[in-house]
Every structure is written in structure tokens, then in C-alpha cells.
C-alpha positions in Angstrom: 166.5 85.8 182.3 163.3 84.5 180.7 160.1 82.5 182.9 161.1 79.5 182.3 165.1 79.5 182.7 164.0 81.4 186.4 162.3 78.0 187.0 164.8 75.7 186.3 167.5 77.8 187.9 165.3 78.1 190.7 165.1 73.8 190.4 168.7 73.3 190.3 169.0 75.8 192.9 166.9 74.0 195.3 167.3 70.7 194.7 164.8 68.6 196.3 163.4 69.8 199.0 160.1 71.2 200.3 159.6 74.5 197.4 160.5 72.2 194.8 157.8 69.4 196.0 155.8 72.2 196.1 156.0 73.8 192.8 155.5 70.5 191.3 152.4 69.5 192.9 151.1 73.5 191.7 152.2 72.4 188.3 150.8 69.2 188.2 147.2 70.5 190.0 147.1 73.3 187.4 147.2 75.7 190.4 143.6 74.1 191.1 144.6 72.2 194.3 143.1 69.1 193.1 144.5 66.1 194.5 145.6 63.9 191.4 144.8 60.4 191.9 147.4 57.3 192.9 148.4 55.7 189.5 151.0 56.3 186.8 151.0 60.1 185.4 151.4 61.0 181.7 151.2 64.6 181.2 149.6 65.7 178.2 149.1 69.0 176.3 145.6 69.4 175.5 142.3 67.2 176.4 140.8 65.0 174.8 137.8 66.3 172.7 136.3 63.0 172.9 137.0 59.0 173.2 134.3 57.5 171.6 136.3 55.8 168.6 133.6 56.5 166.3 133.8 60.2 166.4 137.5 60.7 167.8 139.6 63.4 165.5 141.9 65.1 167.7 145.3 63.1 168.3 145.3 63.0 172.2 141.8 61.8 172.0 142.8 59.1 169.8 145.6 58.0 171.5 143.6 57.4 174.7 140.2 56.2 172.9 142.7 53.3 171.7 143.5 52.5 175.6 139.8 52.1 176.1 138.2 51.0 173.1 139.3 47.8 171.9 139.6 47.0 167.7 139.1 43.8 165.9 142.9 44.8 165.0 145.4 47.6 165.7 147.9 48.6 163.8 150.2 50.3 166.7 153.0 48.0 166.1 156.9 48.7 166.0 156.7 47.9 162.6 153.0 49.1 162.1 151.5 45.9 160.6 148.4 44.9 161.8 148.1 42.6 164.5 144.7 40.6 165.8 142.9 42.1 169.1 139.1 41.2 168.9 139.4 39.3 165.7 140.2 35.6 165.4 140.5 35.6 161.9 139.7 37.7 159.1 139.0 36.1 156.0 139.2 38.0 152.5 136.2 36.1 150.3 136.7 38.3 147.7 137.5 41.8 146.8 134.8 43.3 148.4 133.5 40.7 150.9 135.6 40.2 154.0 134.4 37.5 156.9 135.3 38.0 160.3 135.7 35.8 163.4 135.8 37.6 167.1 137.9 35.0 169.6 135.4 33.4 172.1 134.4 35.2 175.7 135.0 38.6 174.9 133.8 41.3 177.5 133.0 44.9 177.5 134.5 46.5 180.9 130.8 46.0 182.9 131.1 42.4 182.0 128.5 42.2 179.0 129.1 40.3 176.2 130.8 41.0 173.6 129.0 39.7 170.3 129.0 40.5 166.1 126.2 42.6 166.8 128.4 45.0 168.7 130.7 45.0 166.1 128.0 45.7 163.5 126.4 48.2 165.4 129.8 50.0 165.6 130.1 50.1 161.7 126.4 51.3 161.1 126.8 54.4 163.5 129.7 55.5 162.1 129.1 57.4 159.0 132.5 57.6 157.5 133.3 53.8 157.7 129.8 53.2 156.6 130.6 54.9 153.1 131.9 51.9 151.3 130.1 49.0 152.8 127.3 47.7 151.1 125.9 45.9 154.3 126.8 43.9 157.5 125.3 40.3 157.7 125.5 38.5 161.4 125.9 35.1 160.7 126.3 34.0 164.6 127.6 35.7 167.9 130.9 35.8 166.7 131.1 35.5 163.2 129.8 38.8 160.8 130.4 39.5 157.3 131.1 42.5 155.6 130.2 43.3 152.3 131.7 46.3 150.3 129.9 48.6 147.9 133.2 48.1 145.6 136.6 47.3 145.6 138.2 49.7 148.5 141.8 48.6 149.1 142.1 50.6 153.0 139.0 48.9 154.0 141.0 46.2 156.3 142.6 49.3 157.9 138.9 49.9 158.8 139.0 46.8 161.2 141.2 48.9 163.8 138.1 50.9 164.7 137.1 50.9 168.8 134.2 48.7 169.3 131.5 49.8 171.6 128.5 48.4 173.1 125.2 48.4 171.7 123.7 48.3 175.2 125.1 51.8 175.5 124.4 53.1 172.3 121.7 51.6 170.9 120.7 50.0 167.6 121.0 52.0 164.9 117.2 52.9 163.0 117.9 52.3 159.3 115.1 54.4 159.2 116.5 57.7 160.4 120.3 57.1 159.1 121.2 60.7 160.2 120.1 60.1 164.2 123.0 60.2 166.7 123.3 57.1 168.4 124.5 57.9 172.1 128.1 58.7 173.6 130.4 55.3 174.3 132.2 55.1 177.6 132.3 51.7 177.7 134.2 49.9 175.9 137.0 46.0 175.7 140.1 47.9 175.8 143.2 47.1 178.5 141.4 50.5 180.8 138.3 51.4 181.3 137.0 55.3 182.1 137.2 55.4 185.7 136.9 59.6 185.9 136.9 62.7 183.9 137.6 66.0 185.5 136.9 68.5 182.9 139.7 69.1 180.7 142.3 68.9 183.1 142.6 64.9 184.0 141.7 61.2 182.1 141.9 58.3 184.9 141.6 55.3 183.1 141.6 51.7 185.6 142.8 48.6 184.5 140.7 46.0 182.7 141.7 42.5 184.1 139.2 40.6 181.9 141.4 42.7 178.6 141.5 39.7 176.0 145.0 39.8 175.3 146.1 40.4 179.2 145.6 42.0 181.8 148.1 45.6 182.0 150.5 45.9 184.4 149.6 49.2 186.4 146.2 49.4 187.8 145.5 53.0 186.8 146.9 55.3 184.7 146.3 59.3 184.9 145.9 61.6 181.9 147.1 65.1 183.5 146.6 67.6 181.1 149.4 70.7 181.6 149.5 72.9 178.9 152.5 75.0 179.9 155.3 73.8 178.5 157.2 75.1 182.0 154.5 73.5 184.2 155.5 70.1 182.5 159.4 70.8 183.0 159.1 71.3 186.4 156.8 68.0 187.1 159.0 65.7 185.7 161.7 67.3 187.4 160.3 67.0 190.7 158.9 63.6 190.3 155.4 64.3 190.1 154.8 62.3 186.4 155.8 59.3 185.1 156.1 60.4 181.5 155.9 62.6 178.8 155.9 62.1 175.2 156.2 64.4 172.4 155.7 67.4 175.1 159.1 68.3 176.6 161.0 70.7 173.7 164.5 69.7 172.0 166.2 72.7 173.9 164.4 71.6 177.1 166.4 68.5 177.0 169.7 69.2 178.3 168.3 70.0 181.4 166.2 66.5 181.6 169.2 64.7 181.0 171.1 66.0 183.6 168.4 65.3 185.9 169.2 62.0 187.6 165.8 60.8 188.4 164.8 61.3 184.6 166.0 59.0 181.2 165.1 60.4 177.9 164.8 58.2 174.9 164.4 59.1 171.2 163.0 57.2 167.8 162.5 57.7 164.2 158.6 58.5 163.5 156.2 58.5 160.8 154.7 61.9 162.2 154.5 64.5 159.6 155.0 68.3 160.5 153.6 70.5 157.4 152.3 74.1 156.6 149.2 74.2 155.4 147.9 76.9 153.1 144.2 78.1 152.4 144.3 77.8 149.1 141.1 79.9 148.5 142.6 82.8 150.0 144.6 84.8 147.6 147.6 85.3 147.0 148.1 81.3 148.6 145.5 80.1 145.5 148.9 80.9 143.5 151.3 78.0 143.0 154.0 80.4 142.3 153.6 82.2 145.6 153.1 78.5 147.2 156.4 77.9 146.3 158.0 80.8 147.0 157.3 80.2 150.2 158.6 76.4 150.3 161.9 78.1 148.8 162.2 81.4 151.9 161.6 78.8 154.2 165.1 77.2 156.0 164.3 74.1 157.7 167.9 73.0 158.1 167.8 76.1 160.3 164.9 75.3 162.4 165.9 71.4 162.9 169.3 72.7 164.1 167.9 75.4 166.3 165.3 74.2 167.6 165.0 70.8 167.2 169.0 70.0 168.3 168.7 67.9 165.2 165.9 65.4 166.2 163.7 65.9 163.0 164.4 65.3 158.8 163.7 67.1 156.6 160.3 65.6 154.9 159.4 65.5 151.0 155.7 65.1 152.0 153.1 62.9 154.2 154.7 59.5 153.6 158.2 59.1 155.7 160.7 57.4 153.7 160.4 54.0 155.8 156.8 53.7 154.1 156.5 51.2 151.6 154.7 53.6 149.2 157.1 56.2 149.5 158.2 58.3 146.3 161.5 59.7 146.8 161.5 61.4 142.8 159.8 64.6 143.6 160.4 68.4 143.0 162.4 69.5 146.2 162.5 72.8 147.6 166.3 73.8 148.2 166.1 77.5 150.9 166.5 80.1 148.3 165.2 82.8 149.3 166.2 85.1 145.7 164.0 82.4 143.8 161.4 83.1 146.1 161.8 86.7 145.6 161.6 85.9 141.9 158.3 83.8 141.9 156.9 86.6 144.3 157.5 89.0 141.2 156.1 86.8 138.7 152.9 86.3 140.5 152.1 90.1 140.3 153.5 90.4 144.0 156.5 93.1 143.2 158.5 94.1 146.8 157.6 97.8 147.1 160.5 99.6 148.7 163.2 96.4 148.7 165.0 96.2 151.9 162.8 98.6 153.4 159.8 97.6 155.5 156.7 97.7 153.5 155.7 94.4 152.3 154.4 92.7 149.4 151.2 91.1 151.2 149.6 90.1 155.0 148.8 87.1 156.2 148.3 85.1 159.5 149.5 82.3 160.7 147.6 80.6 163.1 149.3 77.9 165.6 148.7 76.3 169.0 149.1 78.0 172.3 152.2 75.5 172.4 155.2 78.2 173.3 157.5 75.5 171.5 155.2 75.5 168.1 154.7 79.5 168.7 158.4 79.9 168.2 159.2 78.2 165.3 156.0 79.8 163.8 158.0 83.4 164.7 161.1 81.8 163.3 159.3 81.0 159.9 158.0 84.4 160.0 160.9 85.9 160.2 162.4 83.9 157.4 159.8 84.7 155.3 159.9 88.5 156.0 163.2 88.3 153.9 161.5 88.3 150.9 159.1 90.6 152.1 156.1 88.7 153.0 154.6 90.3 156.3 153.2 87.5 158.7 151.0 88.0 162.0 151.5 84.9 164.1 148.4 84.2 166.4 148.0 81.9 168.6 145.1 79.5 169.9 144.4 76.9 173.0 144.8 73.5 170.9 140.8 72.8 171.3 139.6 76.0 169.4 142.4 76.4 166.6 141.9 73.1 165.7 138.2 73.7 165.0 138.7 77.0 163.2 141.3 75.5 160.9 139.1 72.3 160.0 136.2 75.0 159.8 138.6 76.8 157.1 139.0 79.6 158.7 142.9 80.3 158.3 144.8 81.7 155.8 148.5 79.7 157.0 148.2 76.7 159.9 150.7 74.2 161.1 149.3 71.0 162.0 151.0 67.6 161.9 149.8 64.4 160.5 150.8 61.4 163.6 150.1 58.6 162.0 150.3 58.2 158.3 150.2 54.5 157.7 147.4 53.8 155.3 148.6 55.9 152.0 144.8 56.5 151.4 145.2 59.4 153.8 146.4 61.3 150.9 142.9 60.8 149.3 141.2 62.2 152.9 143.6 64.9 153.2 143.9 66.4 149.6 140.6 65.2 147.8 138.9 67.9 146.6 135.6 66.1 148.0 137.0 66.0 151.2 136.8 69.5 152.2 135.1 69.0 155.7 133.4 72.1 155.7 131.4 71.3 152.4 131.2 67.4 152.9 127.6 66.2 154.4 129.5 63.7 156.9 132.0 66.5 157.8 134.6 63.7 157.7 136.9 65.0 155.5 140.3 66.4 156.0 141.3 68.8 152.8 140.8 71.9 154.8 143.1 73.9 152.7 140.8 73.3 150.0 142.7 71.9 147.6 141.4 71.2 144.3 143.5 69.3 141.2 141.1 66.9 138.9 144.5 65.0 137.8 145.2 64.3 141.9 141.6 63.7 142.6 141.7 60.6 139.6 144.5 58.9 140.6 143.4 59.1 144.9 140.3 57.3 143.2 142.8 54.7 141.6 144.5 54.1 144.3 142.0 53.3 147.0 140.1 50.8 144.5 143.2 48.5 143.8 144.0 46.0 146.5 147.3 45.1 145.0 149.9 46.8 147.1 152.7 46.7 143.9 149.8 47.9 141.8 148.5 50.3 144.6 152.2 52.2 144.5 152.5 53.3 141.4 149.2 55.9 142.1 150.8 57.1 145.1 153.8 57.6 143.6 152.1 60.1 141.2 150.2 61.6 143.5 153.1 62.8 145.9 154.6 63.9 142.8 151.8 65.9 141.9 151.6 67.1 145.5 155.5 68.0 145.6 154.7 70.4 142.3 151.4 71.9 143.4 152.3 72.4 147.0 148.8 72.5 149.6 151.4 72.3 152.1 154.9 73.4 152.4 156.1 69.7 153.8 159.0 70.7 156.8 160.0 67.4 159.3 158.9 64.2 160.4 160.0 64.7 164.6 162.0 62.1 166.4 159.5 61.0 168.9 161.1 61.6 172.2 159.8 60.2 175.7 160.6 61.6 178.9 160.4 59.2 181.5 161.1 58.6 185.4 163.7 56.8 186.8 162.7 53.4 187.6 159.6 53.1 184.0 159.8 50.2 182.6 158.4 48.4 179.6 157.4 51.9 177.6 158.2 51.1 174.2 157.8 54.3 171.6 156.1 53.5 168.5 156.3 55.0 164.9 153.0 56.9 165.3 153.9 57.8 168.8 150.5 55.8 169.9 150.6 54.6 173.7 149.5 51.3 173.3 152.8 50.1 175.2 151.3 51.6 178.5 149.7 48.3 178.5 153.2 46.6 179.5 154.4 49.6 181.8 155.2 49.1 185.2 157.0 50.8 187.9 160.1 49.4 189.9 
């Protein structure tokens, strides 16, 4: 009997009594002996590399930046339109000139002001948003205008960034345009950063003064637990409040038999791909790309291992996007066409069934045990046609820096939230390597390079039409379907974990946690 089923036998053995109680408070403690704070518990599987919106990139961090950091919209929605936080209005003058109004006695969480220049000095220190804005003109304390270098059609998608103070920060010296401004911790969001323990907890207290209301629980605490057996067994024992996206398909069963525990599912927008270097040979080959997309069974791995919570996914854009192209080359399991294409790219199997391969490669994936078995199960799907693959694994912090430093060969990663179509233009530009771009801000980091793609990314983000928009995208996920930088696999069901008694948590399409905001215990 593996670890993990010990521990849960050992759970249902027990019950609840003392050892269990126990167990839960080592799991939670991360065998530390920390005292976790009074407040409602979501456990999460990595820390957050940073909240300042401005400079945010991993998804926990994000997630919880958003909590803290209050935009002039957001765009974590059920239906993920945008919706007005900050902003009072937003005007569109023109094509590339967009006027905003901030509602009247907004407060940072010390009780400062906040004014246009905040809001302006938010844009200027952030480089990437920066890029297509001409300039910023203050008109009053609440009113600013931007002004866009050009037409750029995701700009108003640009509104969601967290503000932050420039009494914490500074102003930003046009003359030095590359200095750092400082860190933000403060911030207009529904919590403010009460503590930070390393990488192991978040506490985040309530902001009464929030402009849209005040949130229902006072504090809310960010455990991080990065054993996927550790997490089982709090929730189990009543030590967290919730979990989303962190308890496994197969774990499931056992949560729902569990009576102080209800488990709820949704459709999401998330997108679960994998990702080739395509300067590494042989992956710089669209025949051996393919080949791949063909040996590899996802009906297999959603029914194994996902107990059929995940579709199957043509690329980034779910089919509930309203840019979605559903007309693209499609990538049936079969594994003797991918035996075929291996041949034609110069890749012949050497002794057939026996074990020598045709090529090496790695496969690098989180420490996640969950993501570290299907990586084994795509492994072994691909050793069918003879390709020999060395999964390695990584805590979450340092493989996601070596993969957006390039330094893979194969990496699954997931996209969360893929609402703005322009994402394609980030992710698959071939400017947008992040390893070659000045402002590091880009996310091609497989390297992909097609001049046809790059043209029509360009087309796309320029037109502000959304019916004249689609047709671009369309081609471009057509092109992307054919050329293949990532083998597309599933868009997950999000699924929340939650104890008995949680009400108010509402998941969203891009599994954001804005809903905390409403949360409340009975």
C-alpha cells in the first residue's frame, strides 16, 4: 500500500479523534510547529513569488495580488466581462485616447488617498503596459487620460492592472526610465498584507474602507502545503477551509465521502499544453512535433486520471471564447502515424520493439506528484513509438524560472486565464521570447518563430473591432494547430474542495479568487 493510501486508511481508521487532529495540524504547520493564525484557510501549492501587480507572473501570486491590489476594472467575472472597481467611467475618445474617471474617496489600506496620480504612477513603472502608451495626462484628482502610441485593441484589458501607491513607490524619473521604483504592499483591494512567513503562509486582513464593500471574513490565510498528501489530510481533519485546483481527480472519492467536506466542479477557460523548445533539435521539426501530438492519448489520461473532469482542447482559446476557431487540424492518438512522421524526419526506430530508442529528451514538470504522473503516463505513451523520455521534476518556484529562462527541452505548464486573445501574440510572438526581450516580459519561451503568425498577431492586436478582430485569430490558431509549439491536451474542470458550513465561494472561469470577498463561515 502506497504513502498516501496509508494516510487515508489511517484517516478513516481513526476517525476524529486526537492522532487525526494531530496529523492535521503537522500537515497544516509544514511539520514547522508554527501556529497558523485564526481566519479562513486556503491551502495552496506553491508561494507566491511576488504581489506587487506590476511585476506578478506566477499564478498563485496573481491570484492573491488581485485580493490586495485593487484595478480600475477586473475582469474575474462568471462570465469574464469586465466590470468597474476603481473606475467610474471609462470613456473611449478615440481609438487611441481613452479618459478615465476614478469614483470619489478612494483609499489605499493606511488610509491615503487615492488620486490619478497613483494611477499614472502605476502605468509609468510598469514597463510592459508602458509599451503602447504614448503618455498619461492628469487632468484632476480623479480624472487621467491615456493616450496610445497606436491603435492597440487589448489596451482596455490593461485597466485591470493593481494600483499602488506612489507614496510607497515613488514617482517615476523620466530620466532614468530603466530605475526600479520600490516593492508595493500597500495597496485598495478588499485585504490588505497583514503577514508573510516566508514561503509557507499569506495572511491577508480585511479592508473595511474596500470601495465596493467591505468582505465578509476578517482574515484570510494563504497556507502553502506542497504535498499533495499533507493537503488531503487537512481538509479531512478540518484544518482548511478550502482548496481549489489542488486536491487530484482520484483523490476525490475519498473527499466526498467525507461528511464535513462538499466538492464542487465547473467548466474553465484554463489551458493545459505541452510545450516544446523548439530550438532544440529534433522538437525544431514539425514532423517530429506532430508525431508527438499523434503518440500522445489524452482520452486516456482524462479518463485515468482526471475521472473525466477535463476536454480535450484544440488550443489556448476554450470553445466558450468568442474568438474561438473550431476549423483546425486535429490530432486523432495514432501512434503508427507518429511512427511514420518519426521516419520521415530522419528519426528511423533502431531495433523496433526492442528498447533502444530513436532520440532522448527531458521532460521537466513541477514537484506536483499529480502533474509528475501524468508526465510518466505521457512518457510512457510516447516510448511506444520509441521516443525515450527522462521526466524530472522541480519545486514550482525554480522550474518555472528555468522554463521561462529556456532551459528545457519538453515542459507542461498551463495557461489560467486566457481571456484577452492577444495572449496568443505574448505567448507565440517570435519577439516575445523572454529570454531575448529587453523588458523580459514576454512569454514565447519555446521560441517559436513563424513570420506568417507573427503578421497576423500584429493584425489582430491593432483592430478594435471585435467581428474584425476574429477573423486574425481564427488564422492564427489555425496556423498554431498545423505548426504545433505546443501539443494542446485539456482545459481542467476547476474543482473546489470546501468545508462544511463555506458559504458564498463562487468558482470562476479562470479559477481567480475574487469570490473570497463574499465568503463567510456558518
Amino acid at each position: 500500500m502506497g504513502s498516501g493510501v496509508l494516510w487515508v486508511a489511517l484517516m478513516r481508521w481513526c476517525g476524529r479523534d486526537g492522532l487525526v487532529i494531530a496529523l492535521c495540524a503537522w500537515a497544516l504547520a509544514g511539520c514547522t510547529g508554527e501556529q497558523i493564525p485564526e481566519g479562513f484557510v486556503v491551502l495552496v501549492e506553491s508561494s507566491p513569488q511576488s504581489l506587487d501587480p506590476r511585476f506578478v507572473t506566477d499564478d498563485i501570486g496573481t491570484k492573491l495580488s488581485k485580493l490586495v491590489f485593487a484595478g480600475l476594472v477586473t475582469y474575474d467575472t462568471v462570465d469574464s466581462t469586465p466590470e468597474l472597481v476603481l473606475a467610474e467611467s471609462i470613456e473611449v475618445v478615440s481609438a487611441t485616447e481613452f479618459r478615465v474617471r476614478l469614483k470619489p474617496g478612494l483609499t489605499f489600506h493606511d488610509g491615503s488617498p487615492l488620486t490619478a496620480d497613483d494611477v499614472r504612477v502605476t502605468f509609468e513603472s510598469t514597463p510592459h503596459e508602458m509599451k503602447h502608451i504614448d503618455h498619461i495626462e492628469v487632468l484632476d484628482a480623479l480624472t487621467l487620460t491615456f493616450t496610445l502610441e497606436a491603435p492597440f485593441a487589448p489596451f482596455l484589458m490593461s485597466l485591470e492592472l493593481g494600483i499602488v501607491s506612489r507614496g510607497e513607490v515613488g514617482d517615476v524619473d523620466k530620466n532614468r526610465p530603466d530605475a526600479k521604483t520600490r516593492v508595493a504592499t500597500l495597496g485598495a483591494g478588499a485585504y490588505a498584507l497583514q503577514e508573510r512567513r516566508g514561503d509557507q503562509l499569506v495572511v491577508l486582513k480585511r479592508f473595511d474602507d474596500y470601495v465596493l464593500g467591505p468582505a465578509h471574513e476578517p482574515r484570510l490565510v494563504f497556507k502553502v502545503v506542497r504535498d499533495d498528501n499533507a493537503r488531503l489530510i487537512a481538509l479531512l481533519g478540518g484544518s482548511a477551509d478550502l482548496a481549489l485546483n489542488n486536491v487530484t481527480p482520484l483523490m476525490l472519492p475519498v473527499v466526498e465521502d467525507d461528511n464535513g467536506l462538499t466538492v464542487e466542479s465547473e467548466e474553465s477557460i484554463k489551458f493545459t499544453y505541452l510545450m516544446f523548445n523548439t530550438r532544440v533539435r529534433p522538437l525544431d521539426d514539425v514532423r517530429v512535433r506532430r508525431a508527438f501530438a499523434l503518440a500522445i492519448d489524452r482520452d486516456e489520461i482524462i479518463d485515468y486520471k482526471f475521472r473525466g473532469l477535463a476536454t480535450k482542447a484544440t488550443g489556448m482559446l476554450a470553445p466558450s471564447h468568442w474568438a474561438y476557431e473550431p476549423d483546425v487540424r486535429r490530432y486523432a492518438t495514432d501512434p503508427a502515424a507518429a511512427r511514420a512522421l518519426l521516419d520521415a524526419a530522419g528519426y528511423p526506430d533502431p531495433d523496433g520493439d526492442g528498447p533502444k530508442t530513436r532520440f532522448d529528451l527531458t521532460f521537466r514538470v513541477s514537484a506536483s506528484k499529480f502533474r509528475k504522473a501524468i508526465a510518466e503516463l505521457i512518457a510512457a505513451q510516447l516510448s511506444e513509438v520509441g521516443v525515450g523520455i527522462r521526466v524530472e521534476t522541480m519545486e514550482f518556484g525554480m522550474f518555472f524560472s528555468q522554463v521561462h529562462a529556456g532551459n528545457f527541452e519538453l515542459a507542461s505548464l498551463q495557461w489560467p486565464s486566457p481571456i484577452e486573445p492577444d495572449l496568443l501574440y505574448v505567448a507565440f510572438h517570435s519577439s516575445m521570447v523572454p529570454y531575448e526581450n529587453p523588458q523580459g516580459d514576454g512569454r514565447n519561451r519555446g521560441a517559436f518563430s513563424n513570420a506568417r503568425l507573427d503578421a497576423v498577431l500584429e493584425q489582430g492586436r491593432r483592430e478594435p473591432d471585435r467581428n474584425l478582430r476574429k477573423p486574425f485569430y481564427a488564422e492564427a490558431q489555425k496556423l498554431l494547430a498545423d505548426e504545433l509549439p505546443y501539443v494542446p491536451l485539456w482545459h481542467e474542470q476547476n474543482i473546489a474542495v470546501l468545508r462544511k458550513g463555506v458559504t458564498g465561494f463562487q468558482i470562476l472561469p479562470n479559477a481567480r479568487l475574487r469570490s473570497l470577498e463574499k465568503v463567510s463561515r456558518e
